[in-house]
C-alpha positions, 0 to 999 in steps of 0.5 A, a space after each residue: 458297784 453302784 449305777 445312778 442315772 448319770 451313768 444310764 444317761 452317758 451309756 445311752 448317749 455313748 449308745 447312740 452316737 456310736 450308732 450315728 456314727 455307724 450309720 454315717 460310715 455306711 452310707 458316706 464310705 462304704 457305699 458301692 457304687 451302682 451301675 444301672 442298665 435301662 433298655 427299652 424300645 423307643 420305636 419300630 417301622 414294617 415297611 410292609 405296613 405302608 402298602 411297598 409305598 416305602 422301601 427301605 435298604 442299608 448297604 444294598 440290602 433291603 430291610 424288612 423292620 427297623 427297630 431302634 432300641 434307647 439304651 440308658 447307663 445310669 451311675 447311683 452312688 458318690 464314687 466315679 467309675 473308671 475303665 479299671 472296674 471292669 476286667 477288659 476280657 469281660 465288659 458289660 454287653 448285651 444280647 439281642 436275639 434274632 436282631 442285627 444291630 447296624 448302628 449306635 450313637 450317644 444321644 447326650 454326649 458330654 464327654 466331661 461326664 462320661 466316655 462310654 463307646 459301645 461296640 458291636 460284637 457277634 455279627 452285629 447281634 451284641 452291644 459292648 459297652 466299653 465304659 472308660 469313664 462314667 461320673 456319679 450321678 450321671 446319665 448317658 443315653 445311647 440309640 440303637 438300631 437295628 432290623 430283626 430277621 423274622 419280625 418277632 410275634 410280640 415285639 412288646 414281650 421282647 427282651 435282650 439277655 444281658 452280660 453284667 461283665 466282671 467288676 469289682 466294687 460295683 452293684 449292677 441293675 437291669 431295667 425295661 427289656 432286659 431279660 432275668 436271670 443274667 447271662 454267666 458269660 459273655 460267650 
């Protein structure tokens, strides 16, 4: 058997287009979505700070601290999610120790790109994101309020413990005060 350079030459081009063909299932087909969780705290208010010059109560009670947390769910990827990703006993939630929670709104609501209401669960200490339906490539942006019982020593070092909930095809990340490792179970 003899080889020239003819043959070397379809090999070689028989090697690399199979290897731009690989490349371009990869990234075009087989690529799994990612859900992107980025919780960070945007403000907080004592009202001891101003002197009992400002009082402040929800439902007849007086709070102490108010916190407001920004919540961001990001969707990397080309495919959409949908309700079905997520098993519905087990959705993605969020844990804020010591905190109550007494109030969540969408900063950027555009239901043609998402539909995602969150619940509270706990006694108003954990998030449930109930994701119906999220676009590729979108954002939805999500204010929490909440007061925390004994104001913590260093708010700045303070983390939520995060559920990823049980998804199928779908990577999870977790960014600003979400604390690592994740939760096992949403108990």
């Amino acid at each position: 058997m003899n080889i020239d350079g003819k043959d070397i030459l379809f090999l070689a081009i028989g090697l690399l287009g199979g290897g731009v063909i690989s490349y371009l299932i990869a990234r075009n087909v087989i690529h799994r979505p990612k859900l992107i969780f980025n919780l960070f705290q945007a403000g907080f208010i004592d009202p001891r700070t101003y002197h009992n010059n400002l009082q402040l109560s929800a439902a007849g009670q007086p709070l102490q601290n108010i916190v407001v947390f920004n919540l961001e769910v990001s969707l990397k990827g080309r495919a959409d999610l949908t309700a079905a990703a997520f098993d519905e006993r087990t959705k993605p939630s969020i844990d804020f120790p010591g905190c109550k929670i007494f109030g969540v709104r969408t900063l950027n609501n555009d239901e043609t790109r998402f539909n995602i209401p969150l619940g509270l669960a706990n006694d108003g200490a954990r998030v449930i994101v109930n994701l119906n339906r999220l676009r590729a490539g979108t954002t939805a942006r999500f204010q929490i309020v909440g007061t925390f019982v004994a104001r913590p020593e260093d708010l700045s070092g303070y983390s939520a413990s995060f559920f990823p909930g049980a998804s199928t095809n779908v990577d999870v990340e977790t960014k600003g005060a979400i604390a690592r490792p994740w939760k096992k179970s949403a108990a």
